[in-house]
DRENDO-1510 file (C-alpha; in Angstrom, 1 decimal, always signed):
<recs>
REC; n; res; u; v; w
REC; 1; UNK; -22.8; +115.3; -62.1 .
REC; 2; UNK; -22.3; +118.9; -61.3 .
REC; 3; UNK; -19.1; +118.7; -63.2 .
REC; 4; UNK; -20.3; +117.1; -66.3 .
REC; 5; UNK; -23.2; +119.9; -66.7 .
REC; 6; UNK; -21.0; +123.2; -66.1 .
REC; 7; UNK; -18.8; +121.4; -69.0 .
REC; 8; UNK; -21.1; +120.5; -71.4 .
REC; 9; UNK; -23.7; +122.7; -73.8 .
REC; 10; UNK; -25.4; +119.0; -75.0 .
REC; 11; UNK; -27.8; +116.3; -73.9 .
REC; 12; UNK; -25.7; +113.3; -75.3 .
REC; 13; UNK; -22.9; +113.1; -72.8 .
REC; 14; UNK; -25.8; +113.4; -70.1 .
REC; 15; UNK; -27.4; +110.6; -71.6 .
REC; 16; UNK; -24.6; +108.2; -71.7 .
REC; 17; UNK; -24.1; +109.4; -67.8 .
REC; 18; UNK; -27.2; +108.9; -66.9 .
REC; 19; UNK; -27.4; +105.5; -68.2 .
REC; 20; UNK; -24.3; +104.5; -66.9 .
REC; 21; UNK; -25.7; +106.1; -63.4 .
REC; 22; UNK; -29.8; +104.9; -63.9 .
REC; 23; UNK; -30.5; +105.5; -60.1 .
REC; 24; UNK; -30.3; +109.4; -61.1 .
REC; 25; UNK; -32.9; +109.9; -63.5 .
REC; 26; UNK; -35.3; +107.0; -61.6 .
REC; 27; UNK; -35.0; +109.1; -58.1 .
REC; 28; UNK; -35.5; +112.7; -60.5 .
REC; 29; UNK; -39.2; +110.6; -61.0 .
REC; 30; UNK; -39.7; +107.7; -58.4 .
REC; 31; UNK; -39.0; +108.6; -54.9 .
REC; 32; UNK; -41.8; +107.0; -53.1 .
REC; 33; UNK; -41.2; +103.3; -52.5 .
REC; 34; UNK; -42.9; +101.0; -55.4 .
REC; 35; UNK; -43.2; +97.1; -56.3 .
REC; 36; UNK; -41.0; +97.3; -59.6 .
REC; 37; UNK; -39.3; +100.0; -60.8 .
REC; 38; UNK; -37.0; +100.4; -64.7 .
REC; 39; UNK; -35.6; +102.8; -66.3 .
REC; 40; UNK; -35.8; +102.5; -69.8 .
REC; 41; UNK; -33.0; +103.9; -72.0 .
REC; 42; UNK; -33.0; +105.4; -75.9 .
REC; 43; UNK; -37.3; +104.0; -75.8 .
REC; 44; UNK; -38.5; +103.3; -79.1 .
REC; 45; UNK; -41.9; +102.6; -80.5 .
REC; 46; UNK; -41.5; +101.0; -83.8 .
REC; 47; UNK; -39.8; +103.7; -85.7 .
REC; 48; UNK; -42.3; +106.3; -85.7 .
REC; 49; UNK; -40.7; +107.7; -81.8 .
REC; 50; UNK; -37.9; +107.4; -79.5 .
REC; 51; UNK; -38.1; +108.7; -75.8 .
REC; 52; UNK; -34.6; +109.5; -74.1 .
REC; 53; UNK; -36.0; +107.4; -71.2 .
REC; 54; UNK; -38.9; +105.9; -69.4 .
REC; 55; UNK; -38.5; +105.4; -66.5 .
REC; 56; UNK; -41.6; +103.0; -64.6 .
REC; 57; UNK; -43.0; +101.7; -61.3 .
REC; 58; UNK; -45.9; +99.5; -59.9 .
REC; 59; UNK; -47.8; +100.0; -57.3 .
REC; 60; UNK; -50.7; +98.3; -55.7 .
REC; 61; UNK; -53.5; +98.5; -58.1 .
REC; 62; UNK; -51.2; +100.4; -60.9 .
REC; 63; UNK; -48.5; +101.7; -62.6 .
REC; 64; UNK; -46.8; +105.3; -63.0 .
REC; 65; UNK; -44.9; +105.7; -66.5 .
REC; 66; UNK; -42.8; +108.8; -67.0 .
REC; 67; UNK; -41.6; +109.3; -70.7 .
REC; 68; UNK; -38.9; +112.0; -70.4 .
REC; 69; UNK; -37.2; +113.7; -73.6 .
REC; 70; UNK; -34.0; +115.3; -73.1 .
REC; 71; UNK; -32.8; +118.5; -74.7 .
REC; 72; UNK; -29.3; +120.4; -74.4 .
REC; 73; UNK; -28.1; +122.2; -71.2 .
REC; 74; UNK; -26.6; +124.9; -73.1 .
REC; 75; UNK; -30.8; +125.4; -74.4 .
REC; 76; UNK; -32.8; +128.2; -73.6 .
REC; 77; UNK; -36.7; +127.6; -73.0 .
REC; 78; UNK; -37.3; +131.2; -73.4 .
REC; 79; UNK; -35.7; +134.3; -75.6 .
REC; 80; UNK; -34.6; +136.9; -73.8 .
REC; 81; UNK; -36.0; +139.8; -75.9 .
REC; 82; UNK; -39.8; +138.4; -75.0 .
REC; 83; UNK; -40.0; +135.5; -73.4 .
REC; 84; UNK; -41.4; +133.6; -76.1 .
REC; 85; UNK; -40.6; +129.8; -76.1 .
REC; 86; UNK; -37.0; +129.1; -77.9 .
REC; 87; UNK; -37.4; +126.7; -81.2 .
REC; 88; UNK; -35.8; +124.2; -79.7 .
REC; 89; UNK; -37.6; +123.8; -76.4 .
REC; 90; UNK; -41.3; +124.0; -78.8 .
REC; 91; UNK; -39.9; +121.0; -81.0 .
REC; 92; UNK; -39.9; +119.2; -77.7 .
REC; 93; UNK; -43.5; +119.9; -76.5 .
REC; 94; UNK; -44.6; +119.2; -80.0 .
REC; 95; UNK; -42.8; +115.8; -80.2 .
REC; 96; UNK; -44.7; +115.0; -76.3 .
REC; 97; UNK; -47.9; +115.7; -78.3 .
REC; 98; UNK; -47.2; +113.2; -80.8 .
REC; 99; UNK; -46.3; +110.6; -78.3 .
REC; 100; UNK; -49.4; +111.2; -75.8 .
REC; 101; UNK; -51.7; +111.3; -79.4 .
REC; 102; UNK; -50.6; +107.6; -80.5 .
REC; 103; UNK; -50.6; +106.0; -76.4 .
REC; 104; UNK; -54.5; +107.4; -76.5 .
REC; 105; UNK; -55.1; +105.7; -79.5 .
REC; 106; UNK; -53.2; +102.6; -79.8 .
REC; 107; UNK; -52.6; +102.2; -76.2 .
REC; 108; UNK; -52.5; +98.5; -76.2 .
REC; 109; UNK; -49.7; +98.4; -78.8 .
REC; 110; UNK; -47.8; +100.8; -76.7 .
REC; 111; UNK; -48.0; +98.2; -73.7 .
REC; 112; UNK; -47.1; +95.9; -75.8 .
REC; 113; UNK; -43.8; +97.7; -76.8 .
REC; 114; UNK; -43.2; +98.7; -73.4 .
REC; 115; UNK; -43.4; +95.6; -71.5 .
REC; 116; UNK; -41.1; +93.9; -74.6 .
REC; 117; UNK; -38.4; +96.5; -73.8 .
REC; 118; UNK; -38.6; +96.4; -69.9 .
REC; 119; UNK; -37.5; +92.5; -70.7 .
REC; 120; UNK; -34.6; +93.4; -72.5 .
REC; 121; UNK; -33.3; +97.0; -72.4 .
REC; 122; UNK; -33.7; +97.4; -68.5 .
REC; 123; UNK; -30.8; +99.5; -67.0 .
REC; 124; UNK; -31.7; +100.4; -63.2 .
REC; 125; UNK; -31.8; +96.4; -62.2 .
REC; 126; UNK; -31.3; +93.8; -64.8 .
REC; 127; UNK; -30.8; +91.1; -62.7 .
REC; 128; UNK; -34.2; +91.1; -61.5 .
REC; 129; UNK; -36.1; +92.5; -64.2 .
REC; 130; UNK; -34.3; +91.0; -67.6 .
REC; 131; UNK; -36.4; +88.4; -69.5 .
REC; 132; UNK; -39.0; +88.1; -66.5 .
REC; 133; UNK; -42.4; +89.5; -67.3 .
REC; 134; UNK; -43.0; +93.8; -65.6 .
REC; 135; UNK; -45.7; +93.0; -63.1 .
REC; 136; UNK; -46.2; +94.4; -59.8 .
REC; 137; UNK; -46.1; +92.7; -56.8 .
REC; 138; UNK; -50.2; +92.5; -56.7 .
REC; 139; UNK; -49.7; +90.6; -59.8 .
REC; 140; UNK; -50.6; +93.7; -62.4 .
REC; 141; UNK; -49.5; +92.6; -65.8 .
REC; 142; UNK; -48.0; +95.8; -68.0 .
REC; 143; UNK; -49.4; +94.5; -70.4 .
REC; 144; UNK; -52.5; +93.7; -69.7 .
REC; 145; UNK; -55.3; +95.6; -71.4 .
REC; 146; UNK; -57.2; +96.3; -67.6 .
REC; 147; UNK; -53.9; +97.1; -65.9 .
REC; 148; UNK; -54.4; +101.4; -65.1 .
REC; 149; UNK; -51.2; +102.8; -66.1 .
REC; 150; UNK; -50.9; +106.9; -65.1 .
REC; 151; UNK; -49.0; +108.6; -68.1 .
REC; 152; UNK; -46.2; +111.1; -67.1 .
REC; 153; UNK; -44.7; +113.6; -69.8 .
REC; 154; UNK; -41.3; +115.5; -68.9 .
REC; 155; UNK; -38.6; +117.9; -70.7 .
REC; 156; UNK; -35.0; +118.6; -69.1 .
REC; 157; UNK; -34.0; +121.6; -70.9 .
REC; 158; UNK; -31.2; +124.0; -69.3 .
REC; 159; UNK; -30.2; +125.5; -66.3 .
REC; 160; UNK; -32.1; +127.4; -63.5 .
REC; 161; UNK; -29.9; +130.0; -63.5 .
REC; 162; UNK; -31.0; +131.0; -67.2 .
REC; 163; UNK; -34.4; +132.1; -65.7 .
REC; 164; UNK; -35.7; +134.6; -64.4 .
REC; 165; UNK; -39.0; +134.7; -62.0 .
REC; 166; UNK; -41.7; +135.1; -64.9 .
REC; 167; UNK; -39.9; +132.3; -67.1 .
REC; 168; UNK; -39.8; +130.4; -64.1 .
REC; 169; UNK; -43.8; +130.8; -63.8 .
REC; 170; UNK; -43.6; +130.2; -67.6 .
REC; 171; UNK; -42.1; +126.7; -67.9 .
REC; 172; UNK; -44.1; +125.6; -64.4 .
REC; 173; UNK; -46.9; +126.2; -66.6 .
REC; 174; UNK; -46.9; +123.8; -69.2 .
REC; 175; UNK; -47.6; +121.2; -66.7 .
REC; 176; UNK; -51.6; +122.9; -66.4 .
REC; 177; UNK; -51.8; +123.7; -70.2 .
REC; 178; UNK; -50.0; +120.9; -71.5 .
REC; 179; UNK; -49.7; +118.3; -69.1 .
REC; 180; UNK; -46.0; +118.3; -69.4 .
REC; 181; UNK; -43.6; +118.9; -66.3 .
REC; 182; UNK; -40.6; +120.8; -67.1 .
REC; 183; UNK; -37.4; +120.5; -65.5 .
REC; 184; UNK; -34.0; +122.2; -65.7 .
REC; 185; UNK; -30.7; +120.1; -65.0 .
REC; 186; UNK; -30.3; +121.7; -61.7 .
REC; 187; UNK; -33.2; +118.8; -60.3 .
REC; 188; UNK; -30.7; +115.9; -61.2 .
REC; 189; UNK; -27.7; +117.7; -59.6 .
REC; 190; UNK; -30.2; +117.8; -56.3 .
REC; 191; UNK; -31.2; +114.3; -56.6 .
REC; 192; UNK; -27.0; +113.7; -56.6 .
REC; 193; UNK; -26.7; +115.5; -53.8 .
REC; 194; UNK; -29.9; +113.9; -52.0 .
REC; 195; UNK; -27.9; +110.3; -52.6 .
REC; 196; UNK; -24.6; +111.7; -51.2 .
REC; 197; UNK; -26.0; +112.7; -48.2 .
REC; 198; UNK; -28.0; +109.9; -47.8 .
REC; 199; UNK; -31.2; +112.2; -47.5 .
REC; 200; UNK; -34.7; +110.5; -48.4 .
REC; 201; UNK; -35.2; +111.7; -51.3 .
REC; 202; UNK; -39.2; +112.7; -50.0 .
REC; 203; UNK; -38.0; +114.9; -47.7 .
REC; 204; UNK; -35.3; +116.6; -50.4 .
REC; 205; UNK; -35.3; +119.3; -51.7 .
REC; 206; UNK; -36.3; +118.9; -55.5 .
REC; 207; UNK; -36.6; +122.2; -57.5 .
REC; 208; UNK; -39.0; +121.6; -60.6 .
</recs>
């Protein structure tokens, strides 16, 4: 992991890593123990949006959904000359708006969608979860209109080293004004190392 982001400036060899490796990006999000858990690949919601990844899990009574849009390593969040956020980085928050704007209005279809693509496009276990209907364990449909499902928006965007401590205070930010969590790359290379050293990933480390 560590290797592939020091080579690469983009977000499409990460991608293709990630989904080849889809225990990464669900312990970046799920590291609590859970009833069903996916991870969700290239997400699309008719042709109007397309997620990177979602990346699910049930629990007794509900389900936690994390839509997560990746951006390049080699991106800035902020411009050096006055900390303003970089284009790039804004197209990304603005793009999370759209998404959160059409699950609070046509929620049901996004269920819908969601629970279609869990049955075919599911990447973390496929033997368990292909063609067999996302419910939890308590028996929580995901698709069911009364099943609670807690909404999670994310951007990975660059490096930690690329920030300084205001821009650090910056991006940590967005998750109170925007309700979107923020992340550089540096959280997946921690979540690689949690797995190597067989660490529980609740008591790891995980920089935001």
């Amino acid at each position: 992991m560590e290797k592939l982001l020091d080579q690469t400036n983009g977000e499409r060899e990460v991608h293709r890593f990630l989904k080849e490796h889809p225990w990464l990006i669900w312990g970046m999000f799920c590291n609590v123990g859970g009833h069903s858990d996916y991870v969700l690949p290239e997400f699309r919601l008719r042709d109007k949006f397309r997620a990177d990844f979602v990346v699910m899990q049930s629990y007794s009574g509900a389900w936690d959904v994390h839509l997560i849009e990746l951006e390049p390593v080699g991106s800035k969040l902020f411009r050096d000359s006055d900390e303003r956020p970089e284009k790039r980085f804004l197209g990304a928050v603005y793009q999370i708006e759209d998404w959160k704007r059409f699950i609070k209005t046509e929620e049901q279809t996004f269920k819908n969608c969601l629970a279609d693509t869990a049955m075919t496009s599911d990447v973390f276990q496929p033997e368990y979860n292909m063609s067999s209907e996302p419910s939890s364990m308590a028996g929580d449909l995901l698709r069911n209109p009364k099943t609670c499902i807690w909404y999670n928006y994310h951007i990975v965007v660059g490096r930690s080293s690329e920030l300084n401590s205001h821009m650090q205070y910056l991006k940590s930010s967005y998750e109170h004004t925007n309700d979107i969590r923020v992340h550089t790359y540096d959280r997946l290379l921690r979540v690689a190392e949690a797995f190597d050293n067989k660490t529980p990933l609740y008591k790891a480390e995980l920089p935001k």
